[in-house]
C-alpha positions in Angstrom: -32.4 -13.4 39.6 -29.7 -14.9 38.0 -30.0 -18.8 36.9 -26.7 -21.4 37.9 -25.1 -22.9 35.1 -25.9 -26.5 34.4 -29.0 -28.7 34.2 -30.7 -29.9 37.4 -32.5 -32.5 35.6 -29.6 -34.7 35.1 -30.9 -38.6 35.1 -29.5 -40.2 38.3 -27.7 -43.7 37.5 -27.7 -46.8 40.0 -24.2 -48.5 38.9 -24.2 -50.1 42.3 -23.8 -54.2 42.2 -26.4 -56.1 44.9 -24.8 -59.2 44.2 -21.8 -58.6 45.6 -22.7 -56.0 48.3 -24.9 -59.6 49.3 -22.3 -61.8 49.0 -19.7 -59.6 51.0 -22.4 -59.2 53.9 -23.0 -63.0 53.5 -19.5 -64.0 53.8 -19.1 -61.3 57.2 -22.2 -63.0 58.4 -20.5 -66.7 58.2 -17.3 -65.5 59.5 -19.4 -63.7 62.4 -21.3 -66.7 63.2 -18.0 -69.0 63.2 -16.2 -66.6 65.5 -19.6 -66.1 67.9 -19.3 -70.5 68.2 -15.7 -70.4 68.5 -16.5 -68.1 71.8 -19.0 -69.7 72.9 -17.1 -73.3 73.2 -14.1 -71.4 75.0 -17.0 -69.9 77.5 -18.3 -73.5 77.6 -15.1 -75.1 78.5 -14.2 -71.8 80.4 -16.9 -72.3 82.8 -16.5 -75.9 83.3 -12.6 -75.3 84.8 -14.0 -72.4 86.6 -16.8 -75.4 88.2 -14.0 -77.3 88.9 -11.9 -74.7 90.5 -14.9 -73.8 92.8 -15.1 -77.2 93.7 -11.7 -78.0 94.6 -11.6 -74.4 96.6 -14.4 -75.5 99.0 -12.8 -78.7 99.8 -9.5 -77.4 100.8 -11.9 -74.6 102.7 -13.3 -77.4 104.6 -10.0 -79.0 105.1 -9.0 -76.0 106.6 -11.8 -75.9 109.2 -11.0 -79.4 110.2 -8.1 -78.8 111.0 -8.2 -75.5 112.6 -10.7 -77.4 114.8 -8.1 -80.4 115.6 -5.7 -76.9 116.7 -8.0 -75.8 118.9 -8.2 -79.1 120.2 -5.1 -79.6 120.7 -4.0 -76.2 122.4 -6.4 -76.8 125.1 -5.2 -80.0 125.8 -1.2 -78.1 126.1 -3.3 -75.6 128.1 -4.5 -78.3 130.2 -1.1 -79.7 130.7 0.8 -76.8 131.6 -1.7 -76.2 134.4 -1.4 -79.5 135.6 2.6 -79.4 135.9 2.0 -76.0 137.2 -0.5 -77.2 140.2 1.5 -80.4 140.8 4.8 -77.9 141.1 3.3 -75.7 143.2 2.1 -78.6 145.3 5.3 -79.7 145.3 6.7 -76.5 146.8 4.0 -76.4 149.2 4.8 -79.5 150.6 8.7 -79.0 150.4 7.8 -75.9 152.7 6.4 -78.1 155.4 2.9 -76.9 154.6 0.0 -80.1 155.7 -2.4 -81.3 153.2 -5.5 -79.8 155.0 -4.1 -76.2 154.8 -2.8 -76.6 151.1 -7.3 -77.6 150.7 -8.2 -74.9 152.9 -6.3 -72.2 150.6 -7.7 -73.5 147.6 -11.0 -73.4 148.4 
């Protein structure tokens, strides 16, 4: 069998440079780290507005309650008054018609 040209023992040569391959992975670390505290303080200040916000959001929630309660409220009392003009009218016409008290009682019981 036929050999390849050229030698297979050729001496193999380390011309790489740890001192700066360190110093370049040193210097990404520190910029790494900076960047990671930078982050961290706008997720720190982040979450303190998004407290706030939460905060405030419940309040107004509550407001709301209140006064859809006061609404309510106040509905039932223009419910209240409508049926009141509507059984004094009707009373009214009941009377106008010549109808007595006693049979104006006896039809609404």
């Amino acid at each position: 069998m036929p050999r390849t040209k050229g030698s297979k023992n050729k001496p193999k040569t380390v011309t790489a440079d740890f001192a700066t391959q360190i110093a370049e992975k040193q210097s990404a670390k520190v910029a790494l780290s900076a960047e990671i505290a930078s982050i961290t303080a706008n997720l720190d200040s982040l979450k303190a507005d998004l407290k706030t916000k939460k905060a405030e959001l419940k309040s107004i929630d509550k407001e709301i309650v209140k006064l859809e309660v006061k609404k309510e409220k106040e509905d039932a009392k223009a419910a209240e008054e409508a049926k009141k003009t509507e059984a004094e009218s009707v009373l009214k016409k009941l009377l106008a018609e010549g109808m007595s008290a006693d049979e104006i009682l006896a039809k609404l019981k």
